[in-house]
C-alpha positions as a LaTeX table, in Angstrom:
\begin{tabular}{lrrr}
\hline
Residue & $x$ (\AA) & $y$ (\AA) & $z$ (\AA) \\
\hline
Unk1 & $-6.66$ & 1.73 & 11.22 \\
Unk2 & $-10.10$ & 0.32 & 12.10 \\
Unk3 & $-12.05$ & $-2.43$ & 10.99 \\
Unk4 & $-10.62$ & $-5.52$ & 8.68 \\
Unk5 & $-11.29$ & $-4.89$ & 5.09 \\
Unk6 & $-13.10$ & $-7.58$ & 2.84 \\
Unk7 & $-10.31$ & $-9.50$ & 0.63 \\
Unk8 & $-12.12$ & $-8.98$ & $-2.63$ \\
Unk9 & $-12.29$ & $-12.24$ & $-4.95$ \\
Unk10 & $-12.38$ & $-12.66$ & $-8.66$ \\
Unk11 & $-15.13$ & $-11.64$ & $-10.80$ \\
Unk12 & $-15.50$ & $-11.69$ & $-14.28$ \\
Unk13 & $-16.35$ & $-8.42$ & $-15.99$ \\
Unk14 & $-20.30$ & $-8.37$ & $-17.01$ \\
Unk15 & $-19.27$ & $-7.05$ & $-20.57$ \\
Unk16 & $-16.86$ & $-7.51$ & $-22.58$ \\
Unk17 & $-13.35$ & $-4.58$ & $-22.95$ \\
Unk18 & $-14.11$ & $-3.13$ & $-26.61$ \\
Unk19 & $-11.13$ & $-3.16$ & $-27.87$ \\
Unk20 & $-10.29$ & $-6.09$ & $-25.78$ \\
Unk21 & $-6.92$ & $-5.62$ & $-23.88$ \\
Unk22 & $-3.53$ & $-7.10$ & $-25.09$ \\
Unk23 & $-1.22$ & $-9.18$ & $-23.02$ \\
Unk24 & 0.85 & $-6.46$ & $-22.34$ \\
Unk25 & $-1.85$ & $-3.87$ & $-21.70$ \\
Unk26 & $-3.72$ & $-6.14$ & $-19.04$ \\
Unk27 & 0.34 & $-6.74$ & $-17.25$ \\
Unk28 & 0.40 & $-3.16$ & $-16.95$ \\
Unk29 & $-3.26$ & $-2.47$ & $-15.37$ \\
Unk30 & $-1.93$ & $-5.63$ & $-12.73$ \\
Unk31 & 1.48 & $-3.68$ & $-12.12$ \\
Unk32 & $-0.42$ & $-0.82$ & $-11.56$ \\
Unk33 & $-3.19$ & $-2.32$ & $-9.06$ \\
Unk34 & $-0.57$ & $-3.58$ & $-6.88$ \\
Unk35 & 1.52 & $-0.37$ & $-6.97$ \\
Unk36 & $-1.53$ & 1.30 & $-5.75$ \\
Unk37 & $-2.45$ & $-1.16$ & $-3.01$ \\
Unk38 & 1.06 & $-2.16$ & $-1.62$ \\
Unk39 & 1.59 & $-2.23$ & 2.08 \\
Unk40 & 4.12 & 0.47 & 3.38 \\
Unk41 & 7.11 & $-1.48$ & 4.96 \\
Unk42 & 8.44 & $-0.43$ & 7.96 \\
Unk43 & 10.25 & $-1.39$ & 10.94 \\
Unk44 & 9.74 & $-1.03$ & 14.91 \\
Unk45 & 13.03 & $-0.55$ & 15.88 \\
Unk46 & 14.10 & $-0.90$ & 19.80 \\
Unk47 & 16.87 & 1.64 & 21.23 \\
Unk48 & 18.68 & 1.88 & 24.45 \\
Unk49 & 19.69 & 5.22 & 25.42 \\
Unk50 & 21.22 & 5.47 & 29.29 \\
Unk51 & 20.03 & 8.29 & 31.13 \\
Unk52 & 22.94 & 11.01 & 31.14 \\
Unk53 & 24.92 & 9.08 & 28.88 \\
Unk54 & 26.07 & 10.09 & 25.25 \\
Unk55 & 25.47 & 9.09 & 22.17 \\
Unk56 & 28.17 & 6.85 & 22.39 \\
Unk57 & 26.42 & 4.58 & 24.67 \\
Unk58 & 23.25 & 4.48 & 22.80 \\
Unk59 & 22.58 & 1.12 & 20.94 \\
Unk60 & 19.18 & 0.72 & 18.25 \\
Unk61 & 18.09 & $-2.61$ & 16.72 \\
Unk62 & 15.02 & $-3.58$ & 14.75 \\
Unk63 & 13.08 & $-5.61$ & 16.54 \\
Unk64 & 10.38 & $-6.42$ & 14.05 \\
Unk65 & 9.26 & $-6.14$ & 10.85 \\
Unk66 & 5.66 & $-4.68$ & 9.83 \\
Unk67 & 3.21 & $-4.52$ & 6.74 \\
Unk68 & 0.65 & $-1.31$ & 6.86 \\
Unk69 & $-2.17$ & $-1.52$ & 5.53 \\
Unk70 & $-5.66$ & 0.84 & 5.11 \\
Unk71 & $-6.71$ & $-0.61$ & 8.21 \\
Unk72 & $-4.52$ & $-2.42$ & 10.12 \\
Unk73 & $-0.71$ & $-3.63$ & 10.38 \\
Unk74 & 0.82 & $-6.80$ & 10.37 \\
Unk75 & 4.24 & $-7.33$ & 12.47 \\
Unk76 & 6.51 & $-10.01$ & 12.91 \\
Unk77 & 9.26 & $-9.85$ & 15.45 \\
Unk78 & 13.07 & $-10.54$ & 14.43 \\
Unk79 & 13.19 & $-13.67$ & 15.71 \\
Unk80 & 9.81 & $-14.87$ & 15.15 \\
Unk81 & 8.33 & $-15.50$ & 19.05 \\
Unk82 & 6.21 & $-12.40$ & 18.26 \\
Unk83 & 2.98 & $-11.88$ & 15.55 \\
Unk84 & 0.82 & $-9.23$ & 15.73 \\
Unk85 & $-2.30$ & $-7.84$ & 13.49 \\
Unk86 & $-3.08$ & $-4.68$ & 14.77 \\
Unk87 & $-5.37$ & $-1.67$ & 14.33 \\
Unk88 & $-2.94$ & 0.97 & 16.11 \\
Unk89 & 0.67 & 1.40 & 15.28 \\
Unk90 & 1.16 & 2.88 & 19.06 \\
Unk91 & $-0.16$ & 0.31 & 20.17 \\
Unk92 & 2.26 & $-2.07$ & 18.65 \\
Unk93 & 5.12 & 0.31 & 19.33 \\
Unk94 & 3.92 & 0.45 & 23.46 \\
Unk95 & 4.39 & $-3.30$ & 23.44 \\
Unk96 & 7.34 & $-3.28$ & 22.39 \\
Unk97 & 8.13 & $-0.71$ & 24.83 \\
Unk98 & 6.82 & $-2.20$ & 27.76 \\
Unk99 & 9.19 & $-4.67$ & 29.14 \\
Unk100 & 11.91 & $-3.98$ & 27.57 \\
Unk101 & 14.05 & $-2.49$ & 30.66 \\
Unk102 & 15.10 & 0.64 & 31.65 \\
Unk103 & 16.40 & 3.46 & 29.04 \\
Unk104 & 14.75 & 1.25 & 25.96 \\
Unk105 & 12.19 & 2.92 & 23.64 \\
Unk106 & 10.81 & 1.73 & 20.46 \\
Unk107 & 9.57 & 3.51 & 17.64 \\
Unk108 & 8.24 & 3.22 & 13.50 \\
Unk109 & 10.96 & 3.70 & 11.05 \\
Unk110 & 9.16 & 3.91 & 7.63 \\
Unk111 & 11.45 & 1.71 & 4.53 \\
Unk112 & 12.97 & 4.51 & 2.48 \\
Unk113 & 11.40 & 3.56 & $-0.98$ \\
Unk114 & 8.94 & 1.01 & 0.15 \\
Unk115 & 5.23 & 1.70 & $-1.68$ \\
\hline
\end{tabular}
């Protein structure tokens, strides 16, 4: 993820669809752009694992809640004290890290599904 991408803006075409497109032929094309430029959802969850403990002690939560795009990620923590653009997932995932006490990690967990 690197530099922020232009938003493009509306344009109308310089000529004319022959045949010109029905209603339901233009809906599709629209579907179809945003299935193609969707964010991938994910999550940065936070987990505590005690050193030497088992699995039984272990505890996750999802801390925030994140939008990837080509170039950059939006997140926005759980309870909302925390927004973020950034260019580096690890990045976002060290900040979540740092702080958050001994035995806590945090990590990307990708929505099953999502774009």
């Amino acid at each position: 993820m690197s530099a922020e991408a232009a938003t493009p803006t509306p344009s109308s075409p310089t000529t004319p669809i022959d045949p010109p497109l029905t209603r339901a032929e233009f809906i599709a094309l629209t579907e179809e752009l945003v299935a193609d430029t969707a964010p991938r959802l994910f999550a940065v969850v936070q987990s505590y694992e005690p050193e030497g403990a088992g699995v039984e002690e272990a505890d996750a939560w999802v801390a925030a809640w994140g939008m990837a795009f080509e170039e950059h990620a939006e997140i926005v923590s759980v309870g909302g004290g925390t927004r973020m653009r950034v260019r580096s997932l690890e990045w976002a995932v060290g900040r979540f890290e740092r702080g958050a006490g001994a035995g806590t990690s945090a990590r990307v967990v990708w929505v099953p599904g999502a774009a």
